[in-house]
N, C-alpha and C positions, 0 to 999 in steps of 0.2 A: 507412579510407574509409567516409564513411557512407551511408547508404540515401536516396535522396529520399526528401522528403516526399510520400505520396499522399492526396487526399483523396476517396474515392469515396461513390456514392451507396448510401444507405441507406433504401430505402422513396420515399417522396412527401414526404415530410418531413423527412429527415433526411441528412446526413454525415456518414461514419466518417473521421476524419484517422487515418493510420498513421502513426507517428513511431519515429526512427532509437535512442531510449534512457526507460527511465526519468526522468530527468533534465526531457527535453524534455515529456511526460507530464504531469508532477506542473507545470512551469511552464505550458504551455497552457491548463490545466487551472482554473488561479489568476488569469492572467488572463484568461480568460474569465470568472468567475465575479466577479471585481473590477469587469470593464468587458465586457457580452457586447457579441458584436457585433449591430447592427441584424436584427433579426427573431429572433434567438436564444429560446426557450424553455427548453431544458436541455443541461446537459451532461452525460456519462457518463464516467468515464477507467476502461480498464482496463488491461490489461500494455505494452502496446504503442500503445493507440489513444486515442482520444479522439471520442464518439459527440455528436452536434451535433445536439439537433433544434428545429426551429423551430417558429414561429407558424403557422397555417393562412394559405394566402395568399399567405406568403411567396416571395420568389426566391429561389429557392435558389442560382441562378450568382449573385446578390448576396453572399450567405452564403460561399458558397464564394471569391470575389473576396476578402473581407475576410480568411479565413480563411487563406488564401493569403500574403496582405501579413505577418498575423499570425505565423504561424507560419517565413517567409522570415527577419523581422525576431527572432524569435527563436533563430534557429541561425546567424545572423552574427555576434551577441553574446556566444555561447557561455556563456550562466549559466541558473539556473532559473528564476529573475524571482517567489523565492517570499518573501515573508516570515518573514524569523528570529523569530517571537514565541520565547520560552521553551518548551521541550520540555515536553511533558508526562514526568511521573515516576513509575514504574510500580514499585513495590516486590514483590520474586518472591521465594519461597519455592522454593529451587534443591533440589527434592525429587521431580523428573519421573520416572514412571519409564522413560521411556528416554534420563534423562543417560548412564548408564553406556556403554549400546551408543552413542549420537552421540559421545563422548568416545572411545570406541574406532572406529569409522568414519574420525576427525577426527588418529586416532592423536594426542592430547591425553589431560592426563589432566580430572577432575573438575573441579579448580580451573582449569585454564587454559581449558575451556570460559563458565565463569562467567566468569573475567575478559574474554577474550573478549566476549562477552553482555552486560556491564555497560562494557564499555569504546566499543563502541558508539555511536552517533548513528544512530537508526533514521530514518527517512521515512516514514509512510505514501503507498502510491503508488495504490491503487483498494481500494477495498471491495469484498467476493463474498463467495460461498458462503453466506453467513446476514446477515444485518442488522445490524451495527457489525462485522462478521467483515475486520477490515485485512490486507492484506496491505502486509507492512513492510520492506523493504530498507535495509540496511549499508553495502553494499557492499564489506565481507571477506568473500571467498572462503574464509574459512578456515571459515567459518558455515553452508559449503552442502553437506547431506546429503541424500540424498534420502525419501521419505515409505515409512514403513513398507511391509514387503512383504505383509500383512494390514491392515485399517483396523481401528479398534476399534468395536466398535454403538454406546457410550458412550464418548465423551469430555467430563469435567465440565467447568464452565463456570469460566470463569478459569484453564485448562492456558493454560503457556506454551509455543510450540512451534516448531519449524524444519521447515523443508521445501523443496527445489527451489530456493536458492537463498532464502526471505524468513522472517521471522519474524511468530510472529502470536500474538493472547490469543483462545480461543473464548470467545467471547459469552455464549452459552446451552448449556446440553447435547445432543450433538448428537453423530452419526457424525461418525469422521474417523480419516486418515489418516497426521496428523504426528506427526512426533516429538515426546514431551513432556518438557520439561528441565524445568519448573518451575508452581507454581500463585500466583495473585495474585487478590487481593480487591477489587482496583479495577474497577466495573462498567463493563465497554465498551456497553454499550448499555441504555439507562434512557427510559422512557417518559414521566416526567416533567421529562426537561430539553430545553434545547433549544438545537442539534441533539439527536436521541436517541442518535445516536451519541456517542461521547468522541473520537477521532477520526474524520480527516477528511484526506481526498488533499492533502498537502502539511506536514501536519503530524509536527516531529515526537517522537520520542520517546527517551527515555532508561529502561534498566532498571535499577534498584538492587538490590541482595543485602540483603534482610530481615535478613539476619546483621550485618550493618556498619551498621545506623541504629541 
């Protein structure tokens, strides 16, 4: 059974839509950003919501009318409404050191966590924590451990890692808390491109074994 859709006020300016799935998230998300609706300025997606904020001026019961219609019309049709471009290809270096305890958590061994991990079709579904910092969902359960019982003060940039159910690359060096299965060279966030991020909500991703290229 799923959850109505809410969309409450947020400030003078803004909308928080609450939604019943990841799924519906990453789709509201895309099309707004495809086609926003009238007075729209930006949109935010995080776990569950999707953060709407307008133009100065704006109606917001206009906003919210539209947003309404929007989001009705996408939980009747039951899909994400995202674009399949090609995944991005993340080459990992399965050398984390806490493969071995998520491999034992996961009662897996080494290799069936990698397969696992590389057998995958990730999503990114909202950006946090730090600045191209994605949070990526699977959706196997069999991937979901939860975040160390100590954080580390240092986690290098480019850990591959699990946590709470998503997968994620740190960006930059930085405290944290997840599990590290693996390290990759591919720069999630670059100031000279543009987006600066490499992902982006909706996009998504594939991990390959540096061993097998």
């Amino acid at each position: 059974m799923t959850t109505p859709t809410r969309i409450l006020p947020a400030g003078d300016r803004a909308l928080l839509v609450e939604l019943d799935s990841e799924p519906l998230v990453v789709s509201l998300t895309e099309r707004l950003r495809r086609t926003p609706v009238p007075g729209m300025e930006d949109v935010l997606p995080a776990a569950r919501t999707v953060l709407v904020t307008a133009t100065p001026r704006t109606d917001l019961d206009e906003v919210r009318r539209a947003l309404r219609t929007l989001t009705v019309d996408l939980e009747a049709h039951d899909h994400t409404g995202v674009p399949e471009s090609e995944p991005v290809t993340i080459p990992v270096r399965y050398d984390g050191a806490d493969l071995a305890d998520v491999a034992d958590l996961l009662r897996m061994s080494r290799e069936d966590v990698i397969a696992a991990h590389t057998a995958a079709t990730w999503r990114c579904v909202f950006i946090g924590f730090a600045p191209g910092f994605a949070y990526l969902s699977c959706g196997d359960d069999r991937l979901t451990v939860p975040r160390r019982a100590q954080s580390r003060t240092v986690v290098p940039a480019g850990s591959v890692a699990l946590a709470g159910g998503y997968g994620a690359v740190y960006p930059r060096s930085s405290p944290g808390g997840w599990q590290i299965i693996g390290t990759t060279d591919s720069p999630m966030w670059n100031l000279d491109a543009q987006p600066p991020a490499l992902l982006q909500p909706g996009r998504r991703v594939r991990f390959v074994d540096e061993e097998t290229l």
